[in-house]
N, CA, C and O of each residue as an XYZ file, in Angstrom:
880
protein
N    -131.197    119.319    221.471
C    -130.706    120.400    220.577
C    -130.445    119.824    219.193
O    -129.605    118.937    219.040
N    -131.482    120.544    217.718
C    -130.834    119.905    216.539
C    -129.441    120.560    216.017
O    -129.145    121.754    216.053
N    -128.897    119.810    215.673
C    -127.756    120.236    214.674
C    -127.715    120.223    213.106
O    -128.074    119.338    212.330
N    -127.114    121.593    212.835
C    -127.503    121.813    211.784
C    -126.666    121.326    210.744
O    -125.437    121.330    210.684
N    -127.687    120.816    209.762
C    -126.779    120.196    208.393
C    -125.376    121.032    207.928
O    -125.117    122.226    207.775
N    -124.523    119.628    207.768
C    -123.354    120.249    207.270
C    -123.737    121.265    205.584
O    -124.525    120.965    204.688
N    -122.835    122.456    205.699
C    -122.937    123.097    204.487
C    -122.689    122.243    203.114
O    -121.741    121.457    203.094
N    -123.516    122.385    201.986
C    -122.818    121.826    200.698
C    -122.309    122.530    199.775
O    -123.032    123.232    199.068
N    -120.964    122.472    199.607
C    -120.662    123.099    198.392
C    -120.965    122.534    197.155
O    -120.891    121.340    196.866
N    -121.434    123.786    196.188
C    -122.167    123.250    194.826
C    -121.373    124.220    194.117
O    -121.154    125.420    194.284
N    -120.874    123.049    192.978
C    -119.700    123.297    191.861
C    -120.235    122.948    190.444
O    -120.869    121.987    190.008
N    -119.832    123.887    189.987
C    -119.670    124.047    188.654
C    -118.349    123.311    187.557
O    -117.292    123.928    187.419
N    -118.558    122.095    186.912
C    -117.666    121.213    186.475
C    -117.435    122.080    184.943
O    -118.404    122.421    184.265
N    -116.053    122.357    184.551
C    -115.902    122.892    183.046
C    -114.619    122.118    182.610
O    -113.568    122.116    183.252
N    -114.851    121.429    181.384
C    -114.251    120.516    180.926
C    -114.620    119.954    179.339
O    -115.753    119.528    179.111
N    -113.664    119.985    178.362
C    -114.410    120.022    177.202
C    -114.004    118.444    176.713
O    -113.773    118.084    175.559
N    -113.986    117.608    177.960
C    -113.957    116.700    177.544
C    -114.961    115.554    178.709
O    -114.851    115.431    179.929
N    -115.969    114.808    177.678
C    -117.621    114.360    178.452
C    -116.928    113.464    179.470
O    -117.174    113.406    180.675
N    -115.803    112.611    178.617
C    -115.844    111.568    180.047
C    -115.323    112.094    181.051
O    -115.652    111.734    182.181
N    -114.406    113.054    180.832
C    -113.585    113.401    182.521
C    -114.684    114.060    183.157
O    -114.842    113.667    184.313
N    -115.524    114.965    182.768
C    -116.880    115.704    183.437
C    -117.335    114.990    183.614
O    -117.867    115.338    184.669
N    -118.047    112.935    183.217
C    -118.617    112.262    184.204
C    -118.045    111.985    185.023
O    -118.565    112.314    186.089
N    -117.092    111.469    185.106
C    -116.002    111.026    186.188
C    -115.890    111.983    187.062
O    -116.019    111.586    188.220
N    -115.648    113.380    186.906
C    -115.974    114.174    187.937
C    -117.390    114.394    188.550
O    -117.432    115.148    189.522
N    -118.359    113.931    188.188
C    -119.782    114.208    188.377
C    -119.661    113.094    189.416
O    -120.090    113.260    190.558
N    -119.056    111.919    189.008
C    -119.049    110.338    190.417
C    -118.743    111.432    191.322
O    -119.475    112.138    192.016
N    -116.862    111.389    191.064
C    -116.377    111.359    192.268
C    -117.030    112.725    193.191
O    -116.871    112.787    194.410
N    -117.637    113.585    192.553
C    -117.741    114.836    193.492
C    -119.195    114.708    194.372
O    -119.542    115.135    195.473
N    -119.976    113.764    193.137
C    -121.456    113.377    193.777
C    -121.792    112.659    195.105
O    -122.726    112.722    195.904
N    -120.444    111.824    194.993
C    -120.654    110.791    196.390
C    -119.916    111.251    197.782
O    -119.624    110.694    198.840
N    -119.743    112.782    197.125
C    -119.625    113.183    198.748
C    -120.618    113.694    199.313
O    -121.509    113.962    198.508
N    -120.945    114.053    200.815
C    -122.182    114.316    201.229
C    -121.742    116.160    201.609
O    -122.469    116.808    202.361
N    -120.995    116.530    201.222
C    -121.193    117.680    201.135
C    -120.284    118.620    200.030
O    -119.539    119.600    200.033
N    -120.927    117.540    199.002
C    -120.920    118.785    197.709
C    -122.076    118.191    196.353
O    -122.656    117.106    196.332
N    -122.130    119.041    195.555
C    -123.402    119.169    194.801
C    -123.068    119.802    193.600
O    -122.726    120.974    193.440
N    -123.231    118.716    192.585
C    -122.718    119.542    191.019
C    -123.791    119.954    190.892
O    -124.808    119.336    191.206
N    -123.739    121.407    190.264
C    -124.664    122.306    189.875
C    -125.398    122.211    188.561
O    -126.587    122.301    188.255
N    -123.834    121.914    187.618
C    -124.051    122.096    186.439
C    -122.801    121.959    185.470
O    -121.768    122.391    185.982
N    -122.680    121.519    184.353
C    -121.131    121.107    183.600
C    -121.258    122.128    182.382
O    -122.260    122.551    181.806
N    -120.002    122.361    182.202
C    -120.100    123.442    180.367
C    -118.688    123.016    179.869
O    -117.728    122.749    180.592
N    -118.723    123.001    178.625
C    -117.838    122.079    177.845
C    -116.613    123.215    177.162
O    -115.542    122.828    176.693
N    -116.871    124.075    177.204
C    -116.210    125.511    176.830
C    -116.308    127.130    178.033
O    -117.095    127.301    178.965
N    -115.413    127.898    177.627
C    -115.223    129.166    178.291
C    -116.034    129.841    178.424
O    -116.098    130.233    179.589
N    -117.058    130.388    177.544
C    -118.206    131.062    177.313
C    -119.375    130.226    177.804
O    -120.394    130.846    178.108
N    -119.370    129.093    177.908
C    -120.654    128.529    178.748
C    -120.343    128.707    180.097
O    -121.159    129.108    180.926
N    -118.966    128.367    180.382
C    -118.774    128.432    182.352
C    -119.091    129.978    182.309
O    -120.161    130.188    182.879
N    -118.613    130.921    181.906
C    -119.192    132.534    182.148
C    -120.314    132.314    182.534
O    -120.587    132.239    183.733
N    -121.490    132.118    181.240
C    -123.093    132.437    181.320
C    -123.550    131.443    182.299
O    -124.466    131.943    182.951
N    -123.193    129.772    182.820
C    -123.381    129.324    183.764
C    -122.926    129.486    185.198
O    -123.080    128.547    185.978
N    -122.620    130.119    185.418
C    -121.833    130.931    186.501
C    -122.579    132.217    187.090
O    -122.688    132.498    188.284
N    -123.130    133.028    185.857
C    -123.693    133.867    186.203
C    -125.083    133.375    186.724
O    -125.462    133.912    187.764
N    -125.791    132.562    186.236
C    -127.261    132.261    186.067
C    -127.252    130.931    187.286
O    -128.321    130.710    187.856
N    -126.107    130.132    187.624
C    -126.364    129.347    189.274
C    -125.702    129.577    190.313
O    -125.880    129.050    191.411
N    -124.694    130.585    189.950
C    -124.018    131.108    191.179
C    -122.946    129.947    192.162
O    -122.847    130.134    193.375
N    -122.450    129.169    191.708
C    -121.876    128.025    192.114
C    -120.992    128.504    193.072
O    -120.770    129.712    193.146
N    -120.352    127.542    193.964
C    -119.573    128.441    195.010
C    -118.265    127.853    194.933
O    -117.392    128.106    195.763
N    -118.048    126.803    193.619
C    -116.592    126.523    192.938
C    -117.271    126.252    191.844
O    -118.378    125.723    191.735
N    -116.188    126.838    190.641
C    -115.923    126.408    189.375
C    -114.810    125.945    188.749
O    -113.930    126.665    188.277
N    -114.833    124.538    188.732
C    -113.712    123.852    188.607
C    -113.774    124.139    187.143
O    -114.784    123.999    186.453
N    -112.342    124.646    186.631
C    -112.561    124.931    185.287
C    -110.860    124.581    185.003
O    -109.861    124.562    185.722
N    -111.119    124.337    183.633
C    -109.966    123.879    182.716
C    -109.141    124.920    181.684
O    -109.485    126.034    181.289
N    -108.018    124.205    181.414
C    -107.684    126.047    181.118
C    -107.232    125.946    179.723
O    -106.846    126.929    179.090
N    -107.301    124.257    179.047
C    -106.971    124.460    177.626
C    -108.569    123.822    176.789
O    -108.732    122.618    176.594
N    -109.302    124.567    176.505
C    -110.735    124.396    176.140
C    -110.538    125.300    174.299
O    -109.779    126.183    173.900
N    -111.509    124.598    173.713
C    -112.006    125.448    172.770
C    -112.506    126.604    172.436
O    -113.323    127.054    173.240
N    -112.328    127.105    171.699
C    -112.871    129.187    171.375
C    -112.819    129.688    172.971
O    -111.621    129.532    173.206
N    -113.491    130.263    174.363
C    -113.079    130.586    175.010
C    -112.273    129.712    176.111
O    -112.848    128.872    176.803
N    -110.840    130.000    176.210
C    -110.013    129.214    177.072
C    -110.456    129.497    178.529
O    -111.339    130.340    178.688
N    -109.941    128.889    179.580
C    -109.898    128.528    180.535
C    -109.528    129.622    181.354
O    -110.213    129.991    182.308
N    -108.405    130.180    180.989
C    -107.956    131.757    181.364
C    -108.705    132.898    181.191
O    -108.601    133.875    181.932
N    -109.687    132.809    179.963
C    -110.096    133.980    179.413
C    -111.708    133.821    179.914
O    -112.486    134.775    179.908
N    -112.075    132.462    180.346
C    -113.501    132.718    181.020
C    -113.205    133.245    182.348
O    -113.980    134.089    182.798
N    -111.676    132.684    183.410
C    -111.263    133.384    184.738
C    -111.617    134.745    184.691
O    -112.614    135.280    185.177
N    -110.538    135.332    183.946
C    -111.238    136.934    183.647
C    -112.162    137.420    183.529
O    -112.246    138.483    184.144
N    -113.054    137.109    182.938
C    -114.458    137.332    182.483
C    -115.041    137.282    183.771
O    -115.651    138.295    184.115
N    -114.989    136.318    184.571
C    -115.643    135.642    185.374
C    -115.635    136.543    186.754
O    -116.549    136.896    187.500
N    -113.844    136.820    186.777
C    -114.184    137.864    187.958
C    -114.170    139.226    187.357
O    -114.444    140.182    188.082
N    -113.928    139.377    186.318
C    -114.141    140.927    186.300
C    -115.840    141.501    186.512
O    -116.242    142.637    186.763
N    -116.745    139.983    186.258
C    -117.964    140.625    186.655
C    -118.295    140.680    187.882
O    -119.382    141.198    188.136
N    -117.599    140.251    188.808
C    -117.354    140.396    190.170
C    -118.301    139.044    190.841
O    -119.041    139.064    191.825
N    -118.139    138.478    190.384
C    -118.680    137.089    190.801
C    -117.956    136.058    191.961
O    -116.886    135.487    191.753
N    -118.593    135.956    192.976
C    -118.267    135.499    194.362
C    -117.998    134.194    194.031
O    -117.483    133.658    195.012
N    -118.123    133.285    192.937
C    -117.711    132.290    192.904
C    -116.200    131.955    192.768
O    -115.509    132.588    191.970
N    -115.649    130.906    193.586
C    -114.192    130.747    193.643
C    -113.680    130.019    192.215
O    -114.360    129.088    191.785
N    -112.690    130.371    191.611
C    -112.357    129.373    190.419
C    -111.061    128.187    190.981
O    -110.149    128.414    191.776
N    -111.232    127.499    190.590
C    -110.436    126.056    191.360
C    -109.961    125.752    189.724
O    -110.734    125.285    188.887
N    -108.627    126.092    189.474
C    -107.787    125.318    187.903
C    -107.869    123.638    188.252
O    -107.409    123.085    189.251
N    -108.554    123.050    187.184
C    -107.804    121.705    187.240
C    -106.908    121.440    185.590
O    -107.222    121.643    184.417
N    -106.282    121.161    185.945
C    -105.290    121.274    184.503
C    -104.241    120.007    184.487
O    -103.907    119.257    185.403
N    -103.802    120.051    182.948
C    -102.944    118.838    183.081
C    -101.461    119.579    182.687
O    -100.349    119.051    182.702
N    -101.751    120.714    182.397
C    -100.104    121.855    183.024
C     -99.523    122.211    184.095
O    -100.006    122.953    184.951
N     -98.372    121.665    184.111
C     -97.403    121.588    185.647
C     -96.802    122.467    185.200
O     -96.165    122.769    186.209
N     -96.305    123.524    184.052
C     -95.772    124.539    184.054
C     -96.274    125.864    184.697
O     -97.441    126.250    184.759
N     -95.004    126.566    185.226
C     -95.092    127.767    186.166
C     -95.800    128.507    185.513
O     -96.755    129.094    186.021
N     -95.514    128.606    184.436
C     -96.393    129.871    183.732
C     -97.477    129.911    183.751
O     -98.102    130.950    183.963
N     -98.112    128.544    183.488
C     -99.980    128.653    183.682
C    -100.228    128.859    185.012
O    -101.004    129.759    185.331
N     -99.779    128.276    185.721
C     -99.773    128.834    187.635
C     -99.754    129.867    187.853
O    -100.589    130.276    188.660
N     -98.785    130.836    187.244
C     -99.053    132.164    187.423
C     -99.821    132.847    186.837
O    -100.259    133.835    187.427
N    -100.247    132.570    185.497
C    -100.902    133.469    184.579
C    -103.151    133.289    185.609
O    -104.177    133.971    185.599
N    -102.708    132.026    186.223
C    -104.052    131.474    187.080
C    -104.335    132.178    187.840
O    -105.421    132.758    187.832
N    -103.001    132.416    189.159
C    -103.386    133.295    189.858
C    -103.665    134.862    189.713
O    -104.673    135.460    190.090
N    -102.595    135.359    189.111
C    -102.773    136.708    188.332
C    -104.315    136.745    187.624
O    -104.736    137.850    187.282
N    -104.948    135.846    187.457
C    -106.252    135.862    186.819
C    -107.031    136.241    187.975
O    -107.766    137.218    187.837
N    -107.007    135.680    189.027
C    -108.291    135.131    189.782
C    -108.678    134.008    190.500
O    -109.735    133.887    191.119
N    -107.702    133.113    190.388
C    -107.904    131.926    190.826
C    -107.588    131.247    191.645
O    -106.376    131.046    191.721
N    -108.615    130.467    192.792
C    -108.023    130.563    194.133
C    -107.513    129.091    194.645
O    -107.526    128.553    195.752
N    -107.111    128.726    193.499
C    -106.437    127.244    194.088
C    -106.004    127.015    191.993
O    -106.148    127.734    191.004
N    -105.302    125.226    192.323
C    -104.716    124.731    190.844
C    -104.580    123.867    190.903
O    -103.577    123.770    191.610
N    -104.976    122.681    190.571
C    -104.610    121.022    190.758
C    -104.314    120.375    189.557
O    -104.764    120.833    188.506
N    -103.533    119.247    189.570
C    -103.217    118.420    188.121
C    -104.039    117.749    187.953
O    -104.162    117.010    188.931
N    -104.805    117.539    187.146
C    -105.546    116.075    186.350
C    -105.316    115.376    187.035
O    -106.085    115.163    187.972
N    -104.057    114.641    186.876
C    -103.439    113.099    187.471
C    -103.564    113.062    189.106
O    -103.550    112.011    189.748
N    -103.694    114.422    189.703
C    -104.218    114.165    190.850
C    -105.756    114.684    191.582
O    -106.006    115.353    192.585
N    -106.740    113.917    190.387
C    -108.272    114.827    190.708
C    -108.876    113.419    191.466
O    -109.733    112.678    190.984
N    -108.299    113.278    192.586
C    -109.150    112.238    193.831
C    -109.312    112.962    195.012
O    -110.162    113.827    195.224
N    -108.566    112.612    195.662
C    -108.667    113.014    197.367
C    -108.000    114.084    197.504
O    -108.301    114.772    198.480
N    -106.665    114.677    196.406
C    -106.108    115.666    196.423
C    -107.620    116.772    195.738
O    -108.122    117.831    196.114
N    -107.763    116.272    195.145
C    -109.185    117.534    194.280
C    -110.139    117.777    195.344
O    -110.645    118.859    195.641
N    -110.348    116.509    195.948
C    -111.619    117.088    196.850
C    -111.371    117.937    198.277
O    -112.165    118.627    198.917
N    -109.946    117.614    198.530
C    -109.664    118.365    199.539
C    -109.680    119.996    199.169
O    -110.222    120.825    199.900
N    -108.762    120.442    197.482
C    -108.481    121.789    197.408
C    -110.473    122.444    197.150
O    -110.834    123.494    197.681
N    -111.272    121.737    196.446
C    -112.599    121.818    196.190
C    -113.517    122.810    198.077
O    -114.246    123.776    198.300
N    -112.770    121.669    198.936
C    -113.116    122.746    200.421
C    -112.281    123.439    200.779
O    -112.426    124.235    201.707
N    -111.140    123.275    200.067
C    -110.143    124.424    200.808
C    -110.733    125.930    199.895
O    -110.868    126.980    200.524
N    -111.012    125.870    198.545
C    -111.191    126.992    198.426
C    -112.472    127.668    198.753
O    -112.612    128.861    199.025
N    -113.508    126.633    198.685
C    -114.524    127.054    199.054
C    -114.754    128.085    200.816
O    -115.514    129.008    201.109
N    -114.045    127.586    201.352
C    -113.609    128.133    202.662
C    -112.752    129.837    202.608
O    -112.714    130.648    203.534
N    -112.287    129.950    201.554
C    -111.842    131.178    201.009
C    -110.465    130.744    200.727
O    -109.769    131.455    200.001
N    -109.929    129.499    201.292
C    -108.529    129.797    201.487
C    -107.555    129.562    199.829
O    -108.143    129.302    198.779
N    -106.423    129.680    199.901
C    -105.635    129.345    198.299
C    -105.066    127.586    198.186
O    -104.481    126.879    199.007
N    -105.365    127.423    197.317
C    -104.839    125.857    197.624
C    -103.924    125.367    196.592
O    -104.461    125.241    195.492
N    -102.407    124.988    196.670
C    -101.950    124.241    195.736
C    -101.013    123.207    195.929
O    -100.192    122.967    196.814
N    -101.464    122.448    194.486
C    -100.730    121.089    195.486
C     -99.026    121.356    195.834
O     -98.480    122.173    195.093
N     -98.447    120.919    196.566
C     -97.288    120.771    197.008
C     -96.158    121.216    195.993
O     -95.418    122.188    196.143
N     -96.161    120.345    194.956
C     -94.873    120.748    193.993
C     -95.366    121.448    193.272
O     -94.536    121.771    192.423
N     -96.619    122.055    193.047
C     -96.978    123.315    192.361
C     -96.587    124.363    193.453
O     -96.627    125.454    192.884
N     -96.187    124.553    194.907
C     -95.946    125.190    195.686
C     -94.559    125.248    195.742
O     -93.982    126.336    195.747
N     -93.927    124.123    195.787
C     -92.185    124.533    195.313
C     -92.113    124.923    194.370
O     -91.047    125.535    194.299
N     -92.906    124.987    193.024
C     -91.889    125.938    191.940
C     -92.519    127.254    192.311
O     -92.167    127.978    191.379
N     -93.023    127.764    192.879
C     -93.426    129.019    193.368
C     -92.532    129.349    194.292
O     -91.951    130.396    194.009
N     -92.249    128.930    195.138
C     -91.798    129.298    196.106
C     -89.964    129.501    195.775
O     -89.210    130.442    196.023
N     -89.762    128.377    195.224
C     -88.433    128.113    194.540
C     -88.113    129.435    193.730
O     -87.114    130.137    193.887
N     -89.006    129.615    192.957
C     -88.881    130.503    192.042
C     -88.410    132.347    192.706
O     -87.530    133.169    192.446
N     -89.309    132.287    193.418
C     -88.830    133.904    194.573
C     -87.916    133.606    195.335
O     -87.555    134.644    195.890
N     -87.361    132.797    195.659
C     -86.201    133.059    196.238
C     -84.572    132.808    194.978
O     -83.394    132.933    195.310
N     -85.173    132.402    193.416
C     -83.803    132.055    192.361
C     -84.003    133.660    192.325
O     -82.943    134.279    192.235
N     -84.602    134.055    192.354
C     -84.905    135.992    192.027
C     -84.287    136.354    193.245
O     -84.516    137.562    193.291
N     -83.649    136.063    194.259
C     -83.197    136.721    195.029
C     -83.437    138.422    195.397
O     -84.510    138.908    195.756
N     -82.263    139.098    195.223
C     -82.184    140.626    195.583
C     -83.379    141.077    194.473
O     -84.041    141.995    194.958
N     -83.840    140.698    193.138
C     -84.377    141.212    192.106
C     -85.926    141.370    192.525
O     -86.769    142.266    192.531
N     -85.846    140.150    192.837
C     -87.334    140.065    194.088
C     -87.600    140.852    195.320
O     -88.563    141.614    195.403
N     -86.891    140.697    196.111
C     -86.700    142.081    196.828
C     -86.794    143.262    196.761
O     -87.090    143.986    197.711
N     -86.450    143.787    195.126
C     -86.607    144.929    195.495
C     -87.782    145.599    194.997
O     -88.116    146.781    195.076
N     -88.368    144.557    194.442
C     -90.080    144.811    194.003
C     -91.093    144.539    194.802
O     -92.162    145.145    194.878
N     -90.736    143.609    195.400
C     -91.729    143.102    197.184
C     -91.343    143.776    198.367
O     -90.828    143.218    199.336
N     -91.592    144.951    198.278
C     -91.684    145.545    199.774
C     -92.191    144.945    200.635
O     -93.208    145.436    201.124
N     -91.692    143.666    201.152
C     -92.165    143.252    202.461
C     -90.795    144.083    204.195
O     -89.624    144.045    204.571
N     -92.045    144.634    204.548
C     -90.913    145.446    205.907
C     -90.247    144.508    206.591
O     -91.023    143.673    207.057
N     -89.190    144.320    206.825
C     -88.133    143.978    207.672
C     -88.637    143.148    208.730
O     -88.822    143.264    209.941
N     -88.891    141.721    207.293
C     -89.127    140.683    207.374
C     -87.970    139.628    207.358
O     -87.214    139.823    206.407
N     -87.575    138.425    208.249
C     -86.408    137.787    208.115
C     -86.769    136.406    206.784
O     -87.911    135.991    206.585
N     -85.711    135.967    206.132
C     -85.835    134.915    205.147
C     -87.172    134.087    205.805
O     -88.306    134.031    205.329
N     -86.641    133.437    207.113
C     -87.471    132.334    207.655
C     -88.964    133.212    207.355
O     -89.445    133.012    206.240
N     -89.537    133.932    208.051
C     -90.494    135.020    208.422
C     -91.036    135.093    206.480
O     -92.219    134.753    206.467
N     -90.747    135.282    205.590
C     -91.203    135.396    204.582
C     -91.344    134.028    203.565
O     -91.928    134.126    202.486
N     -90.754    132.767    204.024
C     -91.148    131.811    203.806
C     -92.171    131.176    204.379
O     -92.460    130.047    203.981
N     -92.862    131.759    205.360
C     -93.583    131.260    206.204
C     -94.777    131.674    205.863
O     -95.836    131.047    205.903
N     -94.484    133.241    205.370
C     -95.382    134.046    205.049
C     -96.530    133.723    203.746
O     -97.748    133.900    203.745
N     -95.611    133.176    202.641
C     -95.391    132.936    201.348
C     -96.151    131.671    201.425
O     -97.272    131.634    200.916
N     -95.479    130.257    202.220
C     -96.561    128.920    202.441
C     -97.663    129.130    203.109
O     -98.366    128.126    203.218
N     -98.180    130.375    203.743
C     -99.235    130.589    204.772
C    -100.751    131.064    203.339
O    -101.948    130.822    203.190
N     -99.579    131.877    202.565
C    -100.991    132.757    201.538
C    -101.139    131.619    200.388
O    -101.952    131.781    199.478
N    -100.545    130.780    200.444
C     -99.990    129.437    199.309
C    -101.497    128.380    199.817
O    -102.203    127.671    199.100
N    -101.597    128.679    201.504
C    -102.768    127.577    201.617
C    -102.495    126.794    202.739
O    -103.307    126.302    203.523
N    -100.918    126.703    202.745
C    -100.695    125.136    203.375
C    -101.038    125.389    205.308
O    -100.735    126.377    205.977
N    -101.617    124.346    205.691
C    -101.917    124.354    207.730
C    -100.508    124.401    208.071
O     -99.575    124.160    207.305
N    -100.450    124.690    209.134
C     -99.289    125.048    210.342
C     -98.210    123.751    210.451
O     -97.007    123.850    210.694
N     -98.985    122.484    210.201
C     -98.360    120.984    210.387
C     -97.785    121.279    208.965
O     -96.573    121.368    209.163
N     -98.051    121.503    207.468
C     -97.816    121.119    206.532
C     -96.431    122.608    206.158
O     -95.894    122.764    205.062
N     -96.259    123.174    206.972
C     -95.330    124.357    206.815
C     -94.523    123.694    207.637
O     -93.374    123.576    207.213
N     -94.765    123.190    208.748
C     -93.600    122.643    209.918
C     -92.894    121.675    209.077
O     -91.663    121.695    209.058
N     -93.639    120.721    208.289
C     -92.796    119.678    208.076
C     -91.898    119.720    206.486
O     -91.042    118.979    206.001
N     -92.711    121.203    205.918
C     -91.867    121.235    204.575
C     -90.200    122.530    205.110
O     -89.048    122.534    204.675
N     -90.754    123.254    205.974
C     -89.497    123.716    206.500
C     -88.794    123.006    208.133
O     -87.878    123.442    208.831
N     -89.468    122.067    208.270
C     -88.564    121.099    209.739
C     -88.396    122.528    210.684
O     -87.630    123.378    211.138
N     -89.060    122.290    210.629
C     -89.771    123.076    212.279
C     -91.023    122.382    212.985
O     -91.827    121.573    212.521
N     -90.939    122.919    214.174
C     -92.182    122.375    214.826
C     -93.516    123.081    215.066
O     -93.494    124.117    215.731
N     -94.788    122.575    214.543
C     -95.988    123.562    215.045
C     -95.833    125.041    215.855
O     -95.937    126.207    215.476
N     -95.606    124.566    216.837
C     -95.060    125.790    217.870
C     -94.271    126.813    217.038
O     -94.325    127.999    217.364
N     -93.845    126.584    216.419
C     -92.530    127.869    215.629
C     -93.298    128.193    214.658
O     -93.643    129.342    214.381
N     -93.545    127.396    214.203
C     -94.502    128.255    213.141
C     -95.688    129.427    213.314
O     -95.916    130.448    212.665
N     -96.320    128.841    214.446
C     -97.424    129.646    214.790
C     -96.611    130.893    215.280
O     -96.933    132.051    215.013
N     -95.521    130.531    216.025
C     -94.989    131.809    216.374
C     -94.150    132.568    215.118
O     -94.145    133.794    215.223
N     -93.610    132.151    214.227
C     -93.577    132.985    213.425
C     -94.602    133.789    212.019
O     -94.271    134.613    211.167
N     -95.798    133.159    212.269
C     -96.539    133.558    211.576
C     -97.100    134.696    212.557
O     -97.426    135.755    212.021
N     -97.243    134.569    213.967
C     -97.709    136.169    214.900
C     -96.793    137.186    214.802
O     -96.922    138.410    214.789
N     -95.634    136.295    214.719
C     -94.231    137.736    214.357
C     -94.506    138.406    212.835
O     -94.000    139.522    212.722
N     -95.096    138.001    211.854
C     -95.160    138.529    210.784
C     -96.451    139.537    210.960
O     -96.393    140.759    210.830
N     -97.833    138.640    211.340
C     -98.563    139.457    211.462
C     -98.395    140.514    211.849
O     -98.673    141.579    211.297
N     -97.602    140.196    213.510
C     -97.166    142.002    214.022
C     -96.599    143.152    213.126
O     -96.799    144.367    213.130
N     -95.757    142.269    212.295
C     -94.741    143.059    211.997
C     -95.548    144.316    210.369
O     -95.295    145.470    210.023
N     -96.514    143.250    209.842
C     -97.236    143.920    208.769
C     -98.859    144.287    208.858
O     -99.650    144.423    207.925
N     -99.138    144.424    210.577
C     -99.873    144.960    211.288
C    -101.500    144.492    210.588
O    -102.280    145.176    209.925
N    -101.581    143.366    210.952
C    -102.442    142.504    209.885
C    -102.973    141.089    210.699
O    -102.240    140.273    211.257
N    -104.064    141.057    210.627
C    -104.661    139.657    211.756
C    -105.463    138.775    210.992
O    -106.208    139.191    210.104
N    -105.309    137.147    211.398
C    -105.756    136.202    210.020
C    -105.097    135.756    209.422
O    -103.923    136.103    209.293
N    -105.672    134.786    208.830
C    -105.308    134.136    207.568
C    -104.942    134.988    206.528
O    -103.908    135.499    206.099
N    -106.788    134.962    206.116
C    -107.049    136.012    204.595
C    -106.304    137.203    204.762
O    -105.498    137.336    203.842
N    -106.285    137.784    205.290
C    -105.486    139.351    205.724
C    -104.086    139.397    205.221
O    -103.553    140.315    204.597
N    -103.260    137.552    205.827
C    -101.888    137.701    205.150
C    -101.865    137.122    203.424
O    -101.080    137.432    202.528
N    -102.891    136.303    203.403
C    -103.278    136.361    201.838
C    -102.999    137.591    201.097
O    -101.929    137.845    200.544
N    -104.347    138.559    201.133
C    -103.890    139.459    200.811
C    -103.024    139.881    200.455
O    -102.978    140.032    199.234
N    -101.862    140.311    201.253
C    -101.000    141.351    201.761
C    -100.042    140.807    200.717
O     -99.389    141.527    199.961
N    -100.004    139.213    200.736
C     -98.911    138.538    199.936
C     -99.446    138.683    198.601
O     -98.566    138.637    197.741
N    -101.021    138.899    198.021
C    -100.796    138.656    196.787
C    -101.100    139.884    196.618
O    -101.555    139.918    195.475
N    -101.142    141.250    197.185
C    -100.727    142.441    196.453
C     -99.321    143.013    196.601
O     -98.975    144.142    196.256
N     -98.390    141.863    197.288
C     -96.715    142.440    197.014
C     -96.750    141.971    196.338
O     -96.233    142.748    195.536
N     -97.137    140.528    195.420
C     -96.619    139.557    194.516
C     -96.078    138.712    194.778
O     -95.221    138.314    193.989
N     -96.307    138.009    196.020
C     -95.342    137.073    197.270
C     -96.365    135.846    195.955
O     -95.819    134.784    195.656
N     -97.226    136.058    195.575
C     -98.244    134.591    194.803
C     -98.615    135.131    193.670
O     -99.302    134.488    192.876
């Protein structure tokens, strides 16, 4: 029986600066399952290159010349383009995190960590899922619960418990079942079971499904 070649993801590098786009061209080349497509040095080239190779990540940057980084996101999905956008940025502020996702964008990584952390979120999004690194996930997460009741009363999530919506929140965030157990000290087992108690509860099956659900309350 043959087995069939692993899938390659082929990415689109945007970066208006040559050496970090070679350096990303190494590190992404010498994996055996991914494939740079193509690099653009500005906002308006990742658009028109995007449209014309169809890449299935576009790692794009979000402080670029004449069109920014944000304003090709938009562009990008408002033409309804199946390609995933992956932020790599050297902004750890909340605001670009949010203004990312509110764009379109299905993961966010720092510069300072574009190795093994990049290549992992590079398949996580490609897979559909949301990916961010860790302490880009505590000030998110941190952040909806300093909003307390104010948050609440704009996130209609149904009669959901604290635990149950933190769970909910690291589940549409990206993170596996091990990486929720050990940032809230619980064990595998609890988790899975409270992620079926949520599902039940917002009548919803999957991953992507609680994605969703979380980023049209605004849980991301």
């Amino acid at each position: 029986m043959s087995i069939s070649p692993a899938r390659v993801i082929r990415v689109l590098i945007v970066d208006d600066h040559a050496i970090l786009r070679s350096g990303l061209r190494m590190l992404l080349g010498a994996q055996q399952d991914m494939d740079v497509v193509g690099e653009a040095s500005d906002g308006a080239e990742a658009v028109r290159l995007v449209d014309e190779l169809q890449p299935d990540v576009v790692l794009l940057d979000l402080a670029m010349p004449g069109t920014s980084g944000l304003d090709a996101l938009r562009l990008i999905k408002r033409d309804g383009s199946f390609t995933r956008a992956l932020i790599l940025s050297q902004y750890d502020d909340e605001s670009y995190l949010r203004r990312a996702l509110e764009g379109g964008a299905s993961g966010y990584v720092l510069k300072r960590a574009a190795d093994v952390e990049l290549l992992s979120a590079i398949r996580a999004v490609s897979r559909g899922e949301v990916y961010l690194e860790p302490m880009l996930t505590r000030l998110v997460v941190n952040d909806l619960f300093r909003r307390g009741d104010d948050n609440a009363a704009s996130v209609k999530v149904p009669a959901l418990s604290d635990r149950e919506r933190e769970v909910l929140q690291l589940v549409a965030l990206g993170h596996t079942n091990q990486q929720i157990a050990d940032q809230l000290v619980l064990s595998v087992k609890t988790v899975e079971t409270y992620k079926a108690r949520v599902m039940e509860k917002l009548g919803v099956r999957g991953r992507a499904a609680l994605v969703r659900y979380a980023m049209e309350q605004g849980l991301i």
